[in-house]
C-alpha positions in Angstrom: 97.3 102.2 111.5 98.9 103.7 108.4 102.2 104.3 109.9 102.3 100.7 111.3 101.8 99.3 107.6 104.7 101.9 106.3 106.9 100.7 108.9 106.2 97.0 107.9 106.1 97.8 104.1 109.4 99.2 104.3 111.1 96.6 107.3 110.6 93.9 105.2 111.7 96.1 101.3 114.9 96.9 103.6 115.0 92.6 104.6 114.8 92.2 100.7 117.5 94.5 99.5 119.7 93.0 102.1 119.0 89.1 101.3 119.6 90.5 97.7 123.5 92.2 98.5 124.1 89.2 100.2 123.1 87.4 97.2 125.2 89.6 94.7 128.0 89.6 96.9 128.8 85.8 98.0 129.0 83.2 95.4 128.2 79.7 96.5 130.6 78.2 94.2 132.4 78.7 91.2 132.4 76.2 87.8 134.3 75.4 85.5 132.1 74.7 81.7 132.9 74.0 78.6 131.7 76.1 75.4 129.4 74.7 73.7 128.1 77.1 71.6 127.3 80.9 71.2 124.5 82.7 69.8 124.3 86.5 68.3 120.6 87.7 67.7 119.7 90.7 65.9 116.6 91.9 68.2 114.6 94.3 66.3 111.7 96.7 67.5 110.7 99.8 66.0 111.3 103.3 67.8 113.6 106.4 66.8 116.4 104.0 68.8 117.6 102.9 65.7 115.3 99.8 65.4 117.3 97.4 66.6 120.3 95.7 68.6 122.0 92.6 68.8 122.2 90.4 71.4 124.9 87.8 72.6 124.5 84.6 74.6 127.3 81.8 75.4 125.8 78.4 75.6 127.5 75.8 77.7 126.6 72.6 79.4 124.1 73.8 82.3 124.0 77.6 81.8 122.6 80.0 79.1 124.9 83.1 79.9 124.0 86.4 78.4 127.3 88.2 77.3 128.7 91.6 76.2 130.2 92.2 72.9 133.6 92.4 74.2 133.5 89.0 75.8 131.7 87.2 72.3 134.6 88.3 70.5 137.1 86.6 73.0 135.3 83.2 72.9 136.0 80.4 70.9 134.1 76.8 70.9 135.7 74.4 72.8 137.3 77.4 75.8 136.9 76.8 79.3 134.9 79.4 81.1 134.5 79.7 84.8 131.4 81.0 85.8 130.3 82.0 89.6 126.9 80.9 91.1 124.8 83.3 93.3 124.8 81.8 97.0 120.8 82.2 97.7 119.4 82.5 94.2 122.0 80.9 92.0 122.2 83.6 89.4 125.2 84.2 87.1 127.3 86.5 89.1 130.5 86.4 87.0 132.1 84.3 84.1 135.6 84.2 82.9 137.7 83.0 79.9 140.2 80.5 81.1 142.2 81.2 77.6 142.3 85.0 78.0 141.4 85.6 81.2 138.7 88.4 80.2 136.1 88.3 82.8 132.5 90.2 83.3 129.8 90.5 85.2 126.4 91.6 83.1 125.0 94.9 83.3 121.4 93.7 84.7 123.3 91.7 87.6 124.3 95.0 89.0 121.1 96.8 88.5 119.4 94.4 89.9 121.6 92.7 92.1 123.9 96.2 93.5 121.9 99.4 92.5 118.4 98.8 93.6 119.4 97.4 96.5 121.3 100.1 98.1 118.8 102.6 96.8 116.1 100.6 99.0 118.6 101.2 101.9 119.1 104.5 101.6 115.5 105.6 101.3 114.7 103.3 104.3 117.1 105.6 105.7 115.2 108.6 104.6 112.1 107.0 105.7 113.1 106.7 109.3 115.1 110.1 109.6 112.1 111.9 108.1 109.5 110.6 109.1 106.7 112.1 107.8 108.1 112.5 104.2 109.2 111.0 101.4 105.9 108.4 101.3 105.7 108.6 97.2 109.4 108.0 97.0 109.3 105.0 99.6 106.1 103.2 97.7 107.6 103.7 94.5 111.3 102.4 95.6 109.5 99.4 97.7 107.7 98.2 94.7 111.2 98.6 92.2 112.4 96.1 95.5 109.5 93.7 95.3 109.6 93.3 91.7 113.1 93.1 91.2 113.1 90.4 93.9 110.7 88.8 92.1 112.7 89.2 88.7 115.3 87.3 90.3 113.1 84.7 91.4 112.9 84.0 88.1 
């Protein structure tokens, strides 16, 4: 009974991390916006971090697009950015400066979009070579999966 539920449990994790690379790695269109706006927040919390950090966000039409540093300092009101949709889940996977052609993709996109993913694929790899092994590992890795799915649900 047990090793029928692992087997499920980590069937559909592995079905997850694949609709999710498939997600990260086709874009179902890309769009060209207008900037209306950008935003730089100082976010402040209180650990031996240093207390705080600052935040950037580009605001245009339809999308809220959190940006690095680099990119903030390239923007300018009024520039055209081109930003490309997610095919299944419509996230942000890229945006680009017409005027100076500096493009990104944001840090969290490829955690959640590239890294956890493929680790979900190679511990369901694990899972089936060993098969007896490994159970901590695969719960812990299925739930990062389930919870980053939902996270992009979001």
């Amino acid at each position: 009974m047990f090793h029928k539920v692992k087997v499920i449990l980590i069937v559909v994790c592995g079905l997850l991390a694949v609709a999710t690379l498939i997600d990260f790695d086709f874009d179902s269109g890309t769009f060209t916006e207008q900037i209306e706006g950008s935003d730089q927040k100082r976010q402040r919390y209180y650990n031996a971090g240093g207390n705080s950090h600052k935040t950037f966000k580009v605001y245009t039409n339809s999308f809220s697009i959190p940006v690095t540093k680099v990119f903030y300092k390239t923007i300018q009101e009024g520039d055209q950015v081109v930003v490309s949709k997610s095919l299944l889940f419509e996230e942000i996977n890229k945006v680009e400066n017409v005027r100076t052609t500096v493009s990104e993709t944001h840090s969290m996109r490829y955690f959640s979009g590239l890294a956890i993913p493929i680790l979900m694929l190679i511990v369901a790899g694990l899972a089936f070579k060993f098969k007896n092994k490994y159970e901590t590992l695969i719960f812990v890795v299925c739930v990062l999966t389930i919870a980053n799915f939902i996270y992009i649900l979001n």
